[in-house]
Each structure stands twice: as C-alpha cells, then as structure tokens.
N, CA, C and O of each residue as an XYZ file, in Angstrom:
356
protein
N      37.792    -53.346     -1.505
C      36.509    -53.153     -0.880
C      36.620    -52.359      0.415
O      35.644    -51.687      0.746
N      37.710    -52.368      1.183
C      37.605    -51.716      2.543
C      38.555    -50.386      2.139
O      39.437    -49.966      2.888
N      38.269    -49.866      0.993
C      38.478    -48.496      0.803
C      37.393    -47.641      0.166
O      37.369    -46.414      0.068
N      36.516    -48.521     -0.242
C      34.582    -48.054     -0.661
C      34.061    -47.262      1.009
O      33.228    -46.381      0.793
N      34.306    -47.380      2.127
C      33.929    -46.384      3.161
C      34.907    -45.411      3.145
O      34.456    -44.314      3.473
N      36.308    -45.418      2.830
C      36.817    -44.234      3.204
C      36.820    -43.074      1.693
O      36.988    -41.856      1.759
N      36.592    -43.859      0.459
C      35.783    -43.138     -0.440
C      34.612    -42.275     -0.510
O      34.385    -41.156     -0.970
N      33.846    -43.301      0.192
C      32.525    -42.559      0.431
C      32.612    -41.348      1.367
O      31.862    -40.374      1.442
N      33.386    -41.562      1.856
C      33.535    -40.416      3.327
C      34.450    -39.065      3.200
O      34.255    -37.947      3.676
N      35.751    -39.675      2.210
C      35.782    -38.892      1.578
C      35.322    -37.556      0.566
O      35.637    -36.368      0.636
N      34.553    -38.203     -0.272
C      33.337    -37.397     -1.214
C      32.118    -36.457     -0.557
O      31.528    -35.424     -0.874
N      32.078    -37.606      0.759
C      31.159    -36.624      1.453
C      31.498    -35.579      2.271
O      30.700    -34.757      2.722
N      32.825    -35.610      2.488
C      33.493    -34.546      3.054
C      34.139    -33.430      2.452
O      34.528    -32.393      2.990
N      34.215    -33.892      0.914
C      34.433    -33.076     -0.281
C      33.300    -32.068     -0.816
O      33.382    -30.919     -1.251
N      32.331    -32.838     -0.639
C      31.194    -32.294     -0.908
C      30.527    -31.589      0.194
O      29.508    -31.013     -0.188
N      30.794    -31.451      1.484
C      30.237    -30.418      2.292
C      31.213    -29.066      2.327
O      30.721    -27.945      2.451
N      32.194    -29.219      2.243
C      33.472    -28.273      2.402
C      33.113    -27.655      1.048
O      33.234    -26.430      1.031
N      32.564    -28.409     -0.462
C      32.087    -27.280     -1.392
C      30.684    -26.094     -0.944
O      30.453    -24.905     -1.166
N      30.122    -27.005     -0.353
C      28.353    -26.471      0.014
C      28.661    -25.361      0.966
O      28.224    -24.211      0.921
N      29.491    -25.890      1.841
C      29.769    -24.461      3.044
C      30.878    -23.527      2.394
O      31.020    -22.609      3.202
N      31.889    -23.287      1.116
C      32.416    -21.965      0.471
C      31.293    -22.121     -0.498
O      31.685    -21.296     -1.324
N      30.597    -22.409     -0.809
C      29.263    -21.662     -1.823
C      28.648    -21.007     -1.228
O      28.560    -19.833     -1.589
N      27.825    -21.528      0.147
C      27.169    -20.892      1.316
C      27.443    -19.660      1.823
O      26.693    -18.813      2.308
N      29.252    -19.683      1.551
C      29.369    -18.350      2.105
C      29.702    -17.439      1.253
O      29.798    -16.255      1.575
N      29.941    -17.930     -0.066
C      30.101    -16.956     -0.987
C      28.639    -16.188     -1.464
O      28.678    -15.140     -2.109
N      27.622    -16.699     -1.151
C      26.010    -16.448     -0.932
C      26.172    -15.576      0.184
O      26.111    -14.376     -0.083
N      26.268    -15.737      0.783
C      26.343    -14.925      2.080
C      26.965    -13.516      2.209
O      26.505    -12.527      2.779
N      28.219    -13.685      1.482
C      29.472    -12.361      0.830
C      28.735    -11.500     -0.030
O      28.662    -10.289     -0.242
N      28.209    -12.557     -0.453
C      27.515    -11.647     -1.592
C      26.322    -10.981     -1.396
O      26.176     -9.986     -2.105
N      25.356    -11.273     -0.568
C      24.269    -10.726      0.433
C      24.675     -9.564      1.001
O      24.140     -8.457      1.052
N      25.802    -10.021      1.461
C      26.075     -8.533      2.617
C      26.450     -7.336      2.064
O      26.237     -6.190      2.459
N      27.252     -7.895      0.738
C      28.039     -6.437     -0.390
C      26.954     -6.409     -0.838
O      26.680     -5.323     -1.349
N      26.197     -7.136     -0.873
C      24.767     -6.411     -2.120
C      24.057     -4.965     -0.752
O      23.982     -3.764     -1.011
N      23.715     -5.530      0.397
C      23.345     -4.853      0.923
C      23.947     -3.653      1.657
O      23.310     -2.785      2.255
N      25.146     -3.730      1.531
C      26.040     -2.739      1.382
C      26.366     -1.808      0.519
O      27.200     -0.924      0.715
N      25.765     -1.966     -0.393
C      26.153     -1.331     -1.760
C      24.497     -0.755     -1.750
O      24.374      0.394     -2.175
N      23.321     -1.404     -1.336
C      22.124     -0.903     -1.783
C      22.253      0.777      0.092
O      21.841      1.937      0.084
N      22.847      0.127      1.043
C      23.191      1.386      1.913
C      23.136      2.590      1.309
O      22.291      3.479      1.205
N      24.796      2.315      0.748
C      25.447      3.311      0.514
C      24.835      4.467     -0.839
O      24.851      5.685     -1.019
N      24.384      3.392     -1.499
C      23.475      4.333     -2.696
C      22.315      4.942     -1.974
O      22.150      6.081     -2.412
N      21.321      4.603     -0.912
C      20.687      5.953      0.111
C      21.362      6.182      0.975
O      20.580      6.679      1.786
N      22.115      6.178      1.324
C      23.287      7.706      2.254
C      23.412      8.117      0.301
O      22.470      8.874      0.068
N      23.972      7.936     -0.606
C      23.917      8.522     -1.632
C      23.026      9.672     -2.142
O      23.559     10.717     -2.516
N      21.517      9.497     -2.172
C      20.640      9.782     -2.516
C      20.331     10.746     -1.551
O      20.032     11.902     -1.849
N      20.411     10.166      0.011
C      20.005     11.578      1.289
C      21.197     12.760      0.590
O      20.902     13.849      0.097
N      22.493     12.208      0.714
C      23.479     13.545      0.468
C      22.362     14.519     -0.681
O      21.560     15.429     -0.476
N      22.891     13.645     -2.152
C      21.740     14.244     -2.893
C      20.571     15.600     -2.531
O      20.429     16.732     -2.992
N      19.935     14.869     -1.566
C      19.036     15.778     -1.328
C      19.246     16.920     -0.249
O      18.888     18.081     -0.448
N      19.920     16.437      1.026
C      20.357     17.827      1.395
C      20.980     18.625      0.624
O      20.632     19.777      0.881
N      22.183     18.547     -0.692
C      22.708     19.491     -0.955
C      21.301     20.483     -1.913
O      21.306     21.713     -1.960
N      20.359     19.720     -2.499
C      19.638     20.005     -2.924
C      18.609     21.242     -1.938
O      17.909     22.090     -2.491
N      18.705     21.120     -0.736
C      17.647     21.590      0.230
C      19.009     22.861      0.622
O      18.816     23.955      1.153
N      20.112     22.390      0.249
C      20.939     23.370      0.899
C      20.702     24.888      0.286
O      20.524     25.982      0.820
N      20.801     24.337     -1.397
C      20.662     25.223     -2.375
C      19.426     26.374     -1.907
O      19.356     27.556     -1.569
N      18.809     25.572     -2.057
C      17.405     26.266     -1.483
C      17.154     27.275     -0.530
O      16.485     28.300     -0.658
N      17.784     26.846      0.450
C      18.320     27.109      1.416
C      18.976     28.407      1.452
O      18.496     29.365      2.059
N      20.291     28.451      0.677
C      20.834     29.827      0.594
C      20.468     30.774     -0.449
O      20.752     31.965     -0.577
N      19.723     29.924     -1.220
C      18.575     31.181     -2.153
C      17.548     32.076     -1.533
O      17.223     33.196     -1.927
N      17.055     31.367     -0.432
C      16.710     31.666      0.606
C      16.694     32.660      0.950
O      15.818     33.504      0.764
N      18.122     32.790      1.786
C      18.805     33.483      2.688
C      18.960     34.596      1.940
O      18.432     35.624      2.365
N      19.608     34.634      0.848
C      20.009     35.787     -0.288
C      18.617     36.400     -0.565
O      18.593     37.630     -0.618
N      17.740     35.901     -0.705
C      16.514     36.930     -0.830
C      16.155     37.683      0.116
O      15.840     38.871      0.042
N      16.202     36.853      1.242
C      15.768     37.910      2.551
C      17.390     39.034      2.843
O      17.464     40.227      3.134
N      18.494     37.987      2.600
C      19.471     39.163      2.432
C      18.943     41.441      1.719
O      19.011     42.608      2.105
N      18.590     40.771      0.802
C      17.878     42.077     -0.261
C      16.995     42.545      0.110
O      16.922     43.770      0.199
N      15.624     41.420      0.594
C      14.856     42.470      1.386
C      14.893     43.128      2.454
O      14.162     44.097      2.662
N      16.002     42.553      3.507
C      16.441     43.227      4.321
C      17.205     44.738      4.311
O      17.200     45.695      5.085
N      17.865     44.438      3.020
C      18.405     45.726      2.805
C      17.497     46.684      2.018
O      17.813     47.874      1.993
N      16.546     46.324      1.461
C      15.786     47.147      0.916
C      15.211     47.716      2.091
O      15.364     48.931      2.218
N      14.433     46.960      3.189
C      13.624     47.196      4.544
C      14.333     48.217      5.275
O      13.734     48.819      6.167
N      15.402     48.458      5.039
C      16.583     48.735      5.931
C      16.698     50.670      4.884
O      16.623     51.747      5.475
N      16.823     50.564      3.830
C      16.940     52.173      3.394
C      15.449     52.243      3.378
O      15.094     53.413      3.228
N      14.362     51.339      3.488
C      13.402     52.387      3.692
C      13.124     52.768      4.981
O      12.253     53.626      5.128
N      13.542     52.426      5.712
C      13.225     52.971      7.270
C      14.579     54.437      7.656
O      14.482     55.326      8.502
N      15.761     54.168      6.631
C      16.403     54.818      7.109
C      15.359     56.389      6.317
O      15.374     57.565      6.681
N      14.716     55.849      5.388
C      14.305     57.224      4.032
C      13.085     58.130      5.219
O      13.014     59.331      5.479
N      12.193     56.869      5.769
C      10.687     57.037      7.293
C      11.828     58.092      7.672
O      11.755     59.260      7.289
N      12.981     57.569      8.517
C      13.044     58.183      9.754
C      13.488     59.460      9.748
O      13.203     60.262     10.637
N      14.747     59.924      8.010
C      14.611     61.388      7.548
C      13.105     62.130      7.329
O      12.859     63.246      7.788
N      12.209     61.382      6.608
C      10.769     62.167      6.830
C      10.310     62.635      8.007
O      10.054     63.835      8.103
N      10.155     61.893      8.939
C      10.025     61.774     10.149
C      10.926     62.916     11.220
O      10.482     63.606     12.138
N      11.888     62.835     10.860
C      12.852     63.705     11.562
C      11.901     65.628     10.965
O      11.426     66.577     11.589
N      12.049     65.344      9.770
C      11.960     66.601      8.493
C      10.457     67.305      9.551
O      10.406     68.335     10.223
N       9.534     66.367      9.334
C       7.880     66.596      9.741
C       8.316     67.255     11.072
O       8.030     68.441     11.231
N       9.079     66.492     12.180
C       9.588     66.930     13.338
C       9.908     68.181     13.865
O       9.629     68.634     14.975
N      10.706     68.836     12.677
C      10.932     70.068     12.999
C      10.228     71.148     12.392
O      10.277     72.358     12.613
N       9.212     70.120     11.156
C       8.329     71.423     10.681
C       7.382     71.865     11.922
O       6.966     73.000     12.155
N       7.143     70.649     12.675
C       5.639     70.602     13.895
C       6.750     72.100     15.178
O       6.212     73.059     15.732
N       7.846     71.836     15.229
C       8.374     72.553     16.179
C       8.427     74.248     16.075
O       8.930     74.907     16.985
C-alpha cells in the first residue's frame, strides 16, 4: 500500500514527460511546416522575377534594334542634309 503514491506519481510523471515530447513534436512540426510554406514563396517570388527578367531583356533587345535602326536613319537625314547643303551653296 505505501507504494500506491509513489506509483501514482510515478505515472503521472510518465505521463507529463509524454505530453511535453508530443507538445514539442507539434511544435517541430509547426515550425518546418512553416518553413517549408516560406521557402515555397521566396520560391514562387524567384519564379517571378526570372520571369520579369525575361521580359525584361526582350525588352532591351527591341529597343536594342530600334535604336539601331534610329541610328542609320539619322546617319541616311544627315547625308541628305549634308547633299541639300551644298546644292543651297
């Protein structure tokens, strides 16, 4: 009979030491979940800048061309221009 309290106290000390590694395996598992839901949007941003990047240097490459197009027609003006120049002289 005077081992029915240190039984009991036992069990109950068995049984909190389970509740607090469940608790924290709840807890482990909270934080990797929300760690994992992070990293999939930093995922998704990358995603989309490279997406905006694309864009981006399609961009650039078009105005690349029209620049050079802009560019022999001013050089084509400024032979006219020159030409008219010396007809006026």
């Amino acid at each position: 009979m005077e081992y029915i309290p240190l039984l009991i106290s036992g069990m109950a000390l068995l049984f909190s030491a389970y509740q607090f590694v469940k608790a924290s395996e709840k807890e482990d598992t909270t934080q990797i979940t929300t760690v994992l839901i992070k990293l999939e949007n930093i995922a998704d941003g990358i995603a989309e800048i490279k997406t905006d990047m694309k864009n981006v240097k399609t961009d650039v490459r078009q105005l690349y061309e029209r620049m050079a197009k802009v560019e022999a027609s001013v050089s084509s003006a400024h032979k006219r221009i020159d030409s008219i120049k010396e007809d006026v002289k």
